[in-house]
C-alpha positions as CSV (number, residue, x, y, z in Angstrom):
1,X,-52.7,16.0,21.5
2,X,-53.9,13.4,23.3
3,X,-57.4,13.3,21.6
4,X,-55.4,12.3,18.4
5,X,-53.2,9.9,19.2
6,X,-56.5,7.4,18.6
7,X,-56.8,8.8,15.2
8,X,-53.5,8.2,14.4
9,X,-53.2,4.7,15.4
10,X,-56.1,4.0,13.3
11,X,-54.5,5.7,10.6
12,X,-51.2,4.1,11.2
13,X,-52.6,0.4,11.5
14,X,-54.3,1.1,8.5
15,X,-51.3,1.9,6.6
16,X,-50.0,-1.1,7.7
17,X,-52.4,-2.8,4.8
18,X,-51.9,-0.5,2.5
19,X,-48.2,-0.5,2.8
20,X,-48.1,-3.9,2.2
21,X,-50.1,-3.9,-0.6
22,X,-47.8,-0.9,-2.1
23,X,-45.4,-3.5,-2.0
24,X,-46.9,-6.3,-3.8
25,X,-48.3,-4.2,-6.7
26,X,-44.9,-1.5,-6.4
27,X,-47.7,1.1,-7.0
28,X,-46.2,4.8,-5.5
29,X,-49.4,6.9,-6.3
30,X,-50.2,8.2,-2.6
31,X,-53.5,9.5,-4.4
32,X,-54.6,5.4,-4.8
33,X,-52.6,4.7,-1.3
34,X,-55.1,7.9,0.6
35,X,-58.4,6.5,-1.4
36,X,-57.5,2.6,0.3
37,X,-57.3,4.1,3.6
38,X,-60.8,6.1,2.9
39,X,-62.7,2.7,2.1
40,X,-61.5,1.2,5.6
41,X,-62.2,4.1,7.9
42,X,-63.3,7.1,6.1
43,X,-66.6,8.6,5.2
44,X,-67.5,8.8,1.0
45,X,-69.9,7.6,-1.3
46,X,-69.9,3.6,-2.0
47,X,-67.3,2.8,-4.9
48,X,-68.1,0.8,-7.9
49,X,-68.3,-2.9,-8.2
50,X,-65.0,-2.7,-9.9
51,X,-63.1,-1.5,-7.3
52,X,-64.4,-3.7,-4.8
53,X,-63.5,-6.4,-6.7
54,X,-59.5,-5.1,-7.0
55,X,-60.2,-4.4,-3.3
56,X,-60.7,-7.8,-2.6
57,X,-58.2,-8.9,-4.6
58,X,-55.7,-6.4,-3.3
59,X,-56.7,-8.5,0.2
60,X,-56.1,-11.9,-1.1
61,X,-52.0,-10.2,-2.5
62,X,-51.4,-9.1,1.2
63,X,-52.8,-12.2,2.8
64,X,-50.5,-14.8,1.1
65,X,-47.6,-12.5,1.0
66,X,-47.9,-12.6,4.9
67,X,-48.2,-16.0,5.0
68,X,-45.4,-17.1,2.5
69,X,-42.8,-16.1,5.0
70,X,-44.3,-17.5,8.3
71,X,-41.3,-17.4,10.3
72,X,-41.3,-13.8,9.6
73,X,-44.8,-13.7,11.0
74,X,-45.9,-12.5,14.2
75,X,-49.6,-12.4,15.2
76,X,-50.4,-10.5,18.4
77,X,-53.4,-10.6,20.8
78,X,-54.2,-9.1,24.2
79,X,-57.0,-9.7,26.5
80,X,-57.4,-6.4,29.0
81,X,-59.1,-5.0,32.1
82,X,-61.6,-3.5,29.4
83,X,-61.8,-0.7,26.6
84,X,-61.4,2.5,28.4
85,X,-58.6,4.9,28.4
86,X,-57.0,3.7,31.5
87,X,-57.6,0.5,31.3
88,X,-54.4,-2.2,30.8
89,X,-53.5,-5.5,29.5
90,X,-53.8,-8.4,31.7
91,X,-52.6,-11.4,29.4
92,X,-50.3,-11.1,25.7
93,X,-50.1,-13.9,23.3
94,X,-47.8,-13.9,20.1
95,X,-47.5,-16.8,17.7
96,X,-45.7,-16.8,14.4
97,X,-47.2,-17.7,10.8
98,X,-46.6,-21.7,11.5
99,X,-49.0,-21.5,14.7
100,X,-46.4,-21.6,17.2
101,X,-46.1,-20.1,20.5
102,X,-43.7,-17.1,20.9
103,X,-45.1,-15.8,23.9
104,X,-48.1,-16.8,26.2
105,X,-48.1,-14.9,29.3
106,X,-50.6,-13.4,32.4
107,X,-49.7,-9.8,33.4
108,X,-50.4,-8.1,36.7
109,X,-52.3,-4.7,35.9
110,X,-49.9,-1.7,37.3
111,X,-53.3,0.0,38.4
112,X,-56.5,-2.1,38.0
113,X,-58.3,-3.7,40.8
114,X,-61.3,-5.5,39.7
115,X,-63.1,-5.7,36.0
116,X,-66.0,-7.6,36.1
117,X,-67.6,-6.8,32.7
118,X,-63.8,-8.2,30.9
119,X,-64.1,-10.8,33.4
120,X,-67.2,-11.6,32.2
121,X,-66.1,-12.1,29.2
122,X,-62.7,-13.8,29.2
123,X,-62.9,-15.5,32.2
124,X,-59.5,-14.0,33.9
125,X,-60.0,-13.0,37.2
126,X,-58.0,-10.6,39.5
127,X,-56.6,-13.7,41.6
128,X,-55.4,-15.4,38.5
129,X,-53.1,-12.7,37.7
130,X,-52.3,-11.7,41.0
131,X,-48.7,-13.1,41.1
132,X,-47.9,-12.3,37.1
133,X,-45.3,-10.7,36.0
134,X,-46.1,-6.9,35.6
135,X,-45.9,-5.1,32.8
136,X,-42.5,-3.4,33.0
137,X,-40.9,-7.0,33.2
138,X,-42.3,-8.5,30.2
139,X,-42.3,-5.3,27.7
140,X,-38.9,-6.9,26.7
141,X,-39.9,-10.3,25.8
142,X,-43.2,-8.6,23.7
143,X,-40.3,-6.5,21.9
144,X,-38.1,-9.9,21.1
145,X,-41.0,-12.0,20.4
146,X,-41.8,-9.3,17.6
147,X,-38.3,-8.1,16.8
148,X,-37.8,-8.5,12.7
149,X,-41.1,-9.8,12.0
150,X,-44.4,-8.7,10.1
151,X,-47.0,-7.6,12.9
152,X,-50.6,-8.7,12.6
153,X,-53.0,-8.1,15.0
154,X,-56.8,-8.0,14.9
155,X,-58.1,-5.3,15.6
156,X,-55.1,-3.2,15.8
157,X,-55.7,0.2,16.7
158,X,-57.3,-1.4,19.9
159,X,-54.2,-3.7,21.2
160,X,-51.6,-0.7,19.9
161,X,-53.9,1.4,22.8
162,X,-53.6,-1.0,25.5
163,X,-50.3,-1.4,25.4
164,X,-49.3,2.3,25.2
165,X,-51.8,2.9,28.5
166,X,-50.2,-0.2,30.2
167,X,-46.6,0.6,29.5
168,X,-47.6,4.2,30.8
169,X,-49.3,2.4,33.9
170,X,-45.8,0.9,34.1
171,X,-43.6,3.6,34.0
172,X,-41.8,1.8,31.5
173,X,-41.1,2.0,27.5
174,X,-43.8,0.6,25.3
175,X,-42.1,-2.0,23.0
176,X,-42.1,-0.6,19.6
177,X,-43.2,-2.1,16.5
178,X,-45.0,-1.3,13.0
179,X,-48.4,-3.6,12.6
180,X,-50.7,-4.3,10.0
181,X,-54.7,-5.1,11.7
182,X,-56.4,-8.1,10.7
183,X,-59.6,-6.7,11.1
184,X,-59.4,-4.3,7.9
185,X,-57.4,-6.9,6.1
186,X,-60.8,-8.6,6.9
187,X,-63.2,-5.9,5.6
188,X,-60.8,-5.0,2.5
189,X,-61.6,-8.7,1.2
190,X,-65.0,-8.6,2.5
191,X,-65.8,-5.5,0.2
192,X,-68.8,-5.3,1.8
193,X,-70.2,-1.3,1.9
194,X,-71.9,0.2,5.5
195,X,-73.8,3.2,3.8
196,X,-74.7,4.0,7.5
197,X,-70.7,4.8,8.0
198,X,-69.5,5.5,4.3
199,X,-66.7,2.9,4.7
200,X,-66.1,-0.9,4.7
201,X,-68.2,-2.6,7.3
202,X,-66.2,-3.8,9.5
203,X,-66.8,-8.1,10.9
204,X,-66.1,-9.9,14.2
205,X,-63.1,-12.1,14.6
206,X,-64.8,-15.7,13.9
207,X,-63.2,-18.5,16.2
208,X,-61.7,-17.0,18.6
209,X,-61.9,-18.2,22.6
210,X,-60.8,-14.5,23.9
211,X,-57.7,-16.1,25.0
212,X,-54.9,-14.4,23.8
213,X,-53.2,-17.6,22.1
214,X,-56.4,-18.7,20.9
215,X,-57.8,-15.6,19.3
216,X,-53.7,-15.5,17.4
217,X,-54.8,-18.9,16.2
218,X,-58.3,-17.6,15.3
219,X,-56.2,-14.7,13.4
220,X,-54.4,-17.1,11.8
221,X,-56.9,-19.5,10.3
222,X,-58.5,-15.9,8.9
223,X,-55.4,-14.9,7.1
224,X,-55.6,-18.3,5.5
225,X,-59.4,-18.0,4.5
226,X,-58.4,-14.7,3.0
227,X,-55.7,-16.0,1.2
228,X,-57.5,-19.2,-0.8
């Protein structure tokens, strides 16, 4: 069970695109809803020109529908100890579709000691978050910070990890949302083919200063590329 719960988030972050585009379009074919989610993280031949071009398009719908109602926005970053299965989030920032802050806050690892390779990287040290708040004390403000609003995060099948594995570090429930990830958004506009994979390539966030806040803003600024 545990080796798919990864799959699943990928598949449920995913349908967090393709939901939205359902939506826009009011299309209730699951056959065309199944083939989306194969061009962002299956394995097929390359599809024609044609349908890269509705792809993109289909991007450009979800973008400014997301962004039309930016008080109903909610864009979500974490910075962590690091990538691995126990590994746990040490700061969370959430803005909303105007840029504003709606959270910005450090958070003391339940288990971690040291992580020199994500320190490297972000530049938050052990000492700097030695007298945050721990997880289990600040799941609630993630959960009101996000409560009735449109999820985005980059990258979401990552973040939706690390904060499963740190509320479980906690002891504590993980606050519950549904999100839509940036990061395909991204590639579905992109239309850009990896033969190598057999899916959309997948890009970078551009912008970002791996601070929570400022990788949300960085978010941000590429839902708003996406949707000129």
């Amino acid at each position: 069970m545990e080796a798919f719960i990864p799959i699943l988030i990928v598949a449920l972050v995913a349908y967090g695109v393709w939901a939205l585009l359902k939506r826009i379009t009011g299309s209730s074919r699951q056959s065309d809803d199944a083939a989306t989610l194969q061009r962002l993280i299956g394995k097929q031949n390359e599809p024609s020109e044609k349908l890269k071009a509705e792809d993109s398009a289909s991007a450009v719908k979800i973008a400014r529908e997301l962004l039309a109602n930016p008080d109903s926005l909610a864009i979500l970053d974490t910075e962590t100890t690091g990538i691995g299965n126990d590994c746990e989030i040490i700061q969370v920032g959430i803005i909303d579709g105007h840029g504003n802050t709606l959270l910005d806050t450090l958070v003391k690892p339940s288990n971690a000691m040291s992580w020199p390779d994500a320190e490297a990287i972000h530049g938050i040290s052990p000492e700097a978050v030695a007298n945050a708040t721990g997880f289990a004390e600040i799941q609630d403000k993630i959960q009101a910070a996000v409560s009735g609003r449109q999820v985005v995060i980059f990258n979401a099948k990552y973040d939706t990890r690390l904060i499963l594995q740190s509320a479980k570090a906690a002891g504590c429930p993980a606050p519950e949302f549904e999100s839509a990830c940036a990061m395909f958004l991204d590639s579905l506009h992109r239309a850009k083919w990896d033969k190598r994979r057999g899916h959309y390539r997948w890009y970078k966030l551009r912008g970002g200063d791996h601070t929570a806040i400022g990788d949300c803003q960085a978010t941000l600024r590429l839902l708003t590329r996406i949707a000129k």
